[in-house]
N, C-alpha and C positions, 0 to 999 in steps of 0.2 A: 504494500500500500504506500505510496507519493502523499507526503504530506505537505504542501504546500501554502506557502502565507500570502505571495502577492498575487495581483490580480492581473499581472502581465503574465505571469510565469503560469499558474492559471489557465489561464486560456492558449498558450503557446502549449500546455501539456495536453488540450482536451484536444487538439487539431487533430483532423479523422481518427477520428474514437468510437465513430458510428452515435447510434440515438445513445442518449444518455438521461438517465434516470439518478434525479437527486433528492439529495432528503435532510432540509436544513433543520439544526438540532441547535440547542445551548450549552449541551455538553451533559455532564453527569447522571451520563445514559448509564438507562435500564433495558428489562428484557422487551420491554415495549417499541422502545425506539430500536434494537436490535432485531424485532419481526418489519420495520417500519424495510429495514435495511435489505432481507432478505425478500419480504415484496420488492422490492424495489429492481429484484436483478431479472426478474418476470419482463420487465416493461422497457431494459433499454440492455445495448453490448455492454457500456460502459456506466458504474455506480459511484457517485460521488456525494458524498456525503460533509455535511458542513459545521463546525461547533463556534457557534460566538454568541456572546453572552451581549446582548442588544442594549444597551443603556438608554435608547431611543423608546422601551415600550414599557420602561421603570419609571411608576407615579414616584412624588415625593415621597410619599411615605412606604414607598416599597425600597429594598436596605438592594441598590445595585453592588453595592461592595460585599456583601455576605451571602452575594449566589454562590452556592457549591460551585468550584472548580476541582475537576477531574481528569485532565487532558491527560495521562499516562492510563490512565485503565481505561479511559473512553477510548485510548489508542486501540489498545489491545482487543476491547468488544469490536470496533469496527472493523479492524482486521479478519478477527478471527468468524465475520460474520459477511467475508468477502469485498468488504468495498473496495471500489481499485483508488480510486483520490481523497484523499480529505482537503476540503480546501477551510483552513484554521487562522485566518486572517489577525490581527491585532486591531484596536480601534484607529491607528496608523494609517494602517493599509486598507482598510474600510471606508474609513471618512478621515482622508486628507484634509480635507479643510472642512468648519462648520456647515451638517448638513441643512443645510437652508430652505432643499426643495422637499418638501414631504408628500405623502401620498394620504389624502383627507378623504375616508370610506364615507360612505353616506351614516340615514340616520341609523341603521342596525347598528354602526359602533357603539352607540350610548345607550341600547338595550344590555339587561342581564349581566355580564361581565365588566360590559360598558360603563354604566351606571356607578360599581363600586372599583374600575378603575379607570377612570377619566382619560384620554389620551393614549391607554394601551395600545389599541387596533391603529389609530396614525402609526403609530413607530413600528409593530405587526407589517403594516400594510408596505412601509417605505423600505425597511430591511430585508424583506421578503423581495420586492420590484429589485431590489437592486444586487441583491444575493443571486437574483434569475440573470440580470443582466450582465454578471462576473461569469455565472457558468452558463447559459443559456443552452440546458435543457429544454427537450421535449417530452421528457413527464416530471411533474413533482409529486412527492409523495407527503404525506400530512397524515398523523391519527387523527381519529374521528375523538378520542380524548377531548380535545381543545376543538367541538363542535363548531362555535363561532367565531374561532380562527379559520377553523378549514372553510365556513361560508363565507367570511371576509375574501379569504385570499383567491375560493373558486370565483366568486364575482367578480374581482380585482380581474384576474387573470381572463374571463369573457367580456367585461365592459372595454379594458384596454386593448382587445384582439392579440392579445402574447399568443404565440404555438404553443402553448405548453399543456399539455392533457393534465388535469390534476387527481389525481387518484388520492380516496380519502380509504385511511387503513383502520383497520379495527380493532376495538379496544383491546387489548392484554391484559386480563386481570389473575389475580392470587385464587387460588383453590377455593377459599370462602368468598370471591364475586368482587374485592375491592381491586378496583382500577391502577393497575401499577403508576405509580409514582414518583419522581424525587423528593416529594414532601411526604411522603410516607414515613420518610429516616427521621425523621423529625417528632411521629407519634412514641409516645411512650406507651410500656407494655399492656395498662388497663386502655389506653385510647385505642392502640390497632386491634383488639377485641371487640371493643364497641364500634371501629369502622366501616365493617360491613355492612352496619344498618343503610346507608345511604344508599347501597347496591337494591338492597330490601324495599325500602320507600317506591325507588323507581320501577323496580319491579309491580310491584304494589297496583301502580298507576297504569301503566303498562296494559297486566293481564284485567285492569276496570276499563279501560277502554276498549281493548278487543269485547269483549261482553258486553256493550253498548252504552255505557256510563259518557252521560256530554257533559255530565258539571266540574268541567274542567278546574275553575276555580274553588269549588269545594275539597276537592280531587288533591290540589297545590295546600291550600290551608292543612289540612287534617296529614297529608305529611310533613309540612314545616313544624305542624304545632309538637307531635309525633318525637320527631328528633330534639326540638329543642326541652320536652322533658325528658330527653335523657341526658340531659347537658350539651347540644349543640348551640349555635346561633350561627340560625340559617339567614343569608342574602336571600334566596329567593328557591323557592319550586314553579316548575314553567312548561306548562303543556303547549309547546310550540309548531308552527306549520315548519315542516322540513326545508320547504323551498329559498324561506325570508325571514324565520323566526318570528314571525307575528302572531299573534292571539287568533285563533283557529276558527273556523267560521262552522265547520260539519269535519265529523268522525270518517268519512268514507276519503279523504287527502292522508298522504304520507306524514306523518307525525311525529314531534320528538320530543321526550321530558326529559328536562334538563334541570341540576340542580348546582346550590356552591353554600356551605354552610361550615363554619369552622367547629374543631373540634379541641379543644384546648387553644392551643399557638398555632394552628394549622389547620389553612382552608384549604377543603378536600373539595372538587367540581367532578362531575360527572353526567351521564347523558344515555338513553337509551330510543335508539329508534321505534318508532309504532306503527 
């Protein structure tokens, strides 16, 4: 595996490599983003895979300094999981000078995620565009994990006419249904017992819809209320249309419930198609 940091050398290494299937990360990979990777060699000759830690999609009060950094064992998972480049930039070689021009998604940014992080999806949306534009792939690959990232950035990538096919990958979760994580290392041993509930809730919701249940908003209440007497405090439960995330009009459209509720020191988000 080429690990590579500039964006000349970069694209001097990917010259006929054939399609090429990428899969940008922030590093402190799990087995999640390791299935992300071996999708990924499905869809193109050449797999390039990407770790930078985005300072551009950190609110103020999100700690950019005290993201996990992992680059010697992320080395080794990407490796040993085939990819042929990592391209591992520094904020140097990323954004030589202040990035000025940004990438402003419509109103779904300020829905759900949105809402309790202000600005995330602009810097999602702009390091993404430009992450395409350093490798310029024809597929990218995304877990469906971070649901309204992957709807940001498929929109992104159809409003703007980029080639690039976006394939959304599927969650990975633990034997008891919790969605693998990086903030998982972070629950302590009574929290990741109790984490599964949230896999539970959406389930919940889930199998009330298929059996014709529309009170979608009853449906949200009765698990937010659910979790936080077990000591959660949930942002939000959200029976959403798959297409836009919007508040759903009729049961018989592709469906998604989605949720983000902290559990001690750690907000756990998750998602389940319908």
């Amino acid at each position: 595996m080429q690990i590579i940091a500039s964006i000349a050398d970069l694209r001097a290494a990917l010259k006929s490599r054939g399609r090429i299937a990428f899969a940008p990360t922030m590093g402190n990979l799990h087995q999640g983003h390791v299935s992300l990777m071996a999708q990924a060699r499905g869809f193109g000759d050449t797999v390039v895979a990407s770790i930078f830690v985005n300072r551009l999609q950190f609110g103020p009060s999100e700690d950019f300094d005290k993201y996990p950094r992992t680059f010697q064992a992320d080395c080794a998972k990407l490796e040993a999981a085939g990819v042929d480049i990592l391209f591992a930039p520094t904020e140097t070689d990323l954004y030589p000078e202040p990035q000025e021009y940004a990438v402003e998604p419509p109103a779904i940014q300020n829905l759900l995620e949105g809402e309790f992080r202000p600005g995330h999806f602009r810097g999602v949306a702009t390091v993404v565009l430009k992450l395409f534009n350093c490798v310029q792939p024809q597929v990218g690959i995304f877990g469906k994990k971070d649901y309204q990232q992957l709807m940001v950035i498929r929109n992104m990538t159809r409003q703007l006419a980029l080639p690039i096919d976006i394939v959304g990958g599927e969650t990975v979760r633990a034997a008891d249904g919790l969605a693998l994580s990086s903030r998982n290392g972070y629950l302590s041993p009574a929290e990741r017992a109790e984490a599964p509930r949230l896999y539970r809730e959406l389930n919940a919701i889930r199998d009330a819809v298929r059996q014709g249940e529309s009170d979608f908003a009853g449906l949200e209440r009765a698990a937010a209320a659910d979790l936080d007497a077990h000591g959660w405090k949930t942002d939000y439960v959200a029976v959403r249309q798959q297409s836009n995330l919007l508040a759903p009009h009729a049961t018989d459209i592709p469906l998604v419930v989605l949720a983000a509720s902290r559990l001690g020191s750690t907000r756990l988000i998750d998602n389940l198609e319908i």
